[in-house]
C-alpha positions as CSV (number, residue, x, y, z in Angstrom):
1,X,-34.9,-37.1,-31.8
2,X,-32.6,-39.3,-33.7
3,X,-29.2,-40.5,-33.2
4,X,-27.5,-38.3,-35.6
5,X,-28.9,-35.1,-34.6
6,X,-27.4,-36.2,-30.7
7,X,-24.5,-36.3,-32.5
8,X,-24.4,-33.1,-34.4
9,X,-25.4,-31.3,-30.9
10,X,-22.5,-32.7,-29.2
11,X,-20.0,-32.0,-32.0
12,X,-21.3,-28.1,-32.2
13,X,-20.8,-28.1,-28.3
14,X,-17.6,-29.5,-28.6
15,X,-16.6,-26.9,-31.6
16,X,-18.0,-23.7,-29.3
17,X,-15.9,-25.1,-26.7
18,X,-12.2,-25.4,-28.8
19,X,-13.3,-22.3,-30.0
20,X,-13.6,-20.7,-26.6
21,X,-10.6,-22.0,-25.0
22,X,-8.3,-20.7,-27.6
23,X,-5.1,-18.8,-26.6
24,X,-5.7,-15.8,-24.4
25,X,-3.1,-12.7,-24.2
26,X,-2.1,-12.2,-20.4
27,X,-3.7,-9.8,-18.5
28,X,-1.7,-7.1,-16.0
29,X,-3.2,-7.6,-12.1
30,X,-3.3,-3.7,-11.9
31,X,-5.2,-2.3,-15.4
32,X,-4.6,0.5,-17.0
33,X,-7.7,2.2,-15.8
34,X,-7.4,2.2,-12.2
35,X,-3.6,2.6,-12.3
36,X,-4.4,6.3,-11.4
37,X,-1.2,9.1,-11.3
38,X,0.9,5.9,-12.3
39,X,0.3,3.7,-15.4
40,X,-0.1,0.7,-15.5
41,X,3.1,0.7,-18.3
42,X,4.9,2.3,-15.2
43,X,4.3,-0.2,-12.8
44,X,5.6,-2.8,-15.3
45,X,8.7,-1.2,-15.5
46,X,8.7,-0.6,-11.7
47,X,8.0,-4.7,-11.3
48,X,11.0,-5.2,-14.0
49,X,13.3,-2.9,-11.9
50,X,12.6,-4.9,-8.4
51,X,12.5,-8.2,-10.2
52,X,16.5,-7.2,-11.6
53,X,17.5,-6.0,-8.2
54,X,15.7,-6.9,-5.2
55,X,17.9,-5.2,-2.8
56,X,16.9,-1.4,-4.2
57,X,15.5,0.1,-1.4
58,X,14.2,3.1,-3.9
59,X,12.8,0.6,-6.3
60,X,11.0,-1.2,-3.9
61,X,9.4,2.1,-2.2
62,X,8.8,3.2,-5.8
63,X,7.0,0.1,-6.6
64,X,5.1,0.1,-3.3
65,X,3.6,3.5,-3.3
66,X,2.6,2.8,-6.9
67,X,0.8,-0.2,-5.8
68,X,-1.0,1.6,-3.2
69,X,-1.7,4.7,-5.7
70,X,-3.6,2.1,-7.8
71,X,-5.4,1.0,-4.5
72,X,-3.8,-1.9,-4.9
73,X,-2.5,-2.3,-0.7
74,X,-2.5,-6.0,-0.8
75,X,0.3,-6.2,-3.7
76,X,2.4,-3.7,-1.7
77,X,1.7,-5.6,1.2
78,X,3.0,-8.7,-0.1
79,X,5.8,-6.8,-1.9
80,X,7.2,-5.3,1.3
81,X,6.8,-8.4,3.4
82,X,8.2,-10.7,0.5
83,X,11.5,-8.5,0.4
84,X,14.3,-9.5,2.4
85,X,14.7,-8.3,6.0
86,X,18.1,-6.0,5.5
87,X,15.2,-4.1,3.1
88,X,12.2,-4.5,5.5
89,X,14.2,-2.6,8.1
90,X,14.8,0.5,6.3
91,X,13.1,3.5,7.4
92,X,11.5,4.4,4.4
93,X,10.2,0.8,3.8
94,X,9.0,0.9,7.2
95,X,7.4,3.9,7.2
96,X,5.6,2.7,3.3
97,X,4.7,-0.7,5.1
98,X,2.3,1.7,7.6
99,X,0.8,3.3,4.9
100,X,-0.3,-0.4,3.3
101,X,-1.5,-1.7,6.6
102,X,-3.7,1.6,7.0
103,X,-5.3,1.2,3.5
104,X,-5.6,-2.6,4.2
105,X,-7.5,-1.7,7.5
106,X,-5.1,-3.1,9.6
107,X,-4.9,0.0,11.4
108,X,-3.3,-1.2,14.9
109,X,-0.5,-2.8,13.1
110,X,0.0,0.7,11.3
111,X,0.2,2.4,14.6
112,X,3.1,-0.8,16.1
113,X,5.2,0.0,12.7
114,X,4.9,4.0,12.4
115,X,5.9,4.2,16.1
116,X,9.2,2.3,15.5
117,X,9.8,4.8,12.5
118,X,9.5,8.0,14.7
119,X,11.3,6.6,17.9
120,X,14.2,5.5,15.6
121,X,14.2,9.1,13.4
122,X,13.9,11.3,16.4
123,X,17.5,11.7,17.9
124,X,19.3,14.0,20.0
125,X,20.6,17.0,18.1
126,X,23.9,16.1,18.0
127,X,23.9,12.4,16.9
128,X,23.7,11.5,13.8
129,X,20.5,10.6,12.1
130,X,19.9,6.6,10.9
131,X,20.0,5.8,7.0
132,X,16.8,7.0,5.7
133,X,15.5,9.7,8.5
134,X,17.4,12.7,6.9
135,X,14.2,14.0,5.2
136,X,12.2,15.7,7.4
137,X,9.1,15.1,5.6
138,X,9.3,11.9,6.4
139,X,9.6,12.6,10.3
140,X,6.8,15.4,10.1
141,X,4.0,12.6,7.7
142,X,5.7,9.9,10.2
143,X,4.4,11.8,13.6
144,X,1.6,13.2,12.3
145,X,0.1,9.5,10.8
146,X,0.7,8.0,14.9
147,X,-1.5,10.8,16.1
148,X,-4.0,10.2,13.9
149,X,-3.4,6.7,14.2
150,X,-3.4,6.4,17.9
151,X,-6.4,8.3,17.8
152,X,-8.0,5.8,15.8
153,X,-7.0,2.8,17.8
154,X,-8.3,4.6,21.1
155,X,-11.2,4.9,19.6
156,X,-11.6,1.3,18.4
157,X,-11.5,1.7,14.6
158,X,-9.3,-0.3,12.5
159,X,-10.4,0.0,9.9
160,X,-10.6,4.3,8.8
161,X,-12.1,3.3,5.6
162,X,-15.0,1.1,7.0
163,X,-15.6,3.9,9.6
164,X,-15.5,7.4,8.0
165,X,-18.1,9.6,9.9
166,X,-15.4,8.1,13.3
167,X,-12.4,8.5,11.2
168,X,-13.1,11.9,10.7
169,X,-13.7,12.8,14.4
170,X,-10.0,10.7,15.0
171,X,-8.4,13.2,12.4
172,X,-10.0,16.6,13.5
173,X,-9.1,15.3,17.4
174,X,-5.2,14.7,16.2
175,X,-4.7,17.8,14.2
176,X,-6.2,20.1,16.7
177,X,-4.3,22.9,17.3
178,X,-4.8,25.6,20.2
179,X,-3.7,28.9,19.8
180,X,-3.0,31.4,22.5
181,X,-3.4,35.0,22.4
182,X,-1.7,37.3,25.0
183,X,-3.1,40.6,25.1
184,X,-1.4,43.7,25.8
């Protein structure tokens, strides 16, 4: 082959290559098709709204839970363990931080951080409740996800996702419920 032809073949290369690398618009970590209930727009604005104030508890739960809608457990994960501790104390980021670890298969973990939720929200009747444990549906999903969860630990699973024929006996054995007639 001669010289020139070398030549051309390295200077079309060359071209494909400037070609290719040219600018490239930036790309969202969570896309719009697997955002789910929450677009992806949404979770922009959510990001924008924790990135101007870092110390909003509701901003940060926000942004969490539409992580983990997008299955996306890892980014709340890092959101909720990034935010400062005054935030990572609250009830509510607590109870959001057990529902990451569950859907990141970290199961036991789930079970350490749920626990501290319920022991903290259930008080005598005539205290007060703490910040954040006035909703009862928080305290009713809080206890029910620690027996599911302990079942699921006593069972060795940690992972519900990787086990779902188990996970499913773990669920049916927490939500059992007895019922007792009295006859006449």
């Amino acid at each position: 082959m001669e010289p020139w032809a070398y030549g051309a073949a390295v200077a079309l290369g060359a071209s494909v290559l400037w070609t290719m690398s040219g600018p490239q618009r930036e790309r969202p970590l969570v896309g719009e098709a697997s955002a789910g209930p929450v677009e992806g727009s949404a979770l922009g604005r959510l990001e924008a709204s924790v990135a101007r104030d870092p110390r909003n508890e509701e901003a940060l739960v926000r942004l969490a839970q539409g992580y983990l809608d997008a299955r996306q457990p890892g980014l709340a994960l890092v959101l909720i363990e990034s935010a400062p501790a005054s935030l990572r104390e609250k009830i509510r980021v607590r109870h959001t931080h057990a529902r990451a670890l569950i859907d990141e298969g970290r199961d036991g973990e789930a079970l350490a951080v749920e626990r501290r939720v319920v022991d903290e929200c259930q008080i005598p009747a005539r205290s007060l409740a703490p910040e954040g444990c006035g909703d009862a549906t928080l305290l009713v999903l809080a206890l029910r996800r620690v027996d599911i969860l302990r079942e699921l630990v006593a069972m060795g699973i940690e992972d519900a996702q990787a086990n779902p024929e188990e996970s499913l006996v773990a669920y049916e054995n927490a939500t059992r419920e007895a019922r007792l007639l009295a006859e006449p």
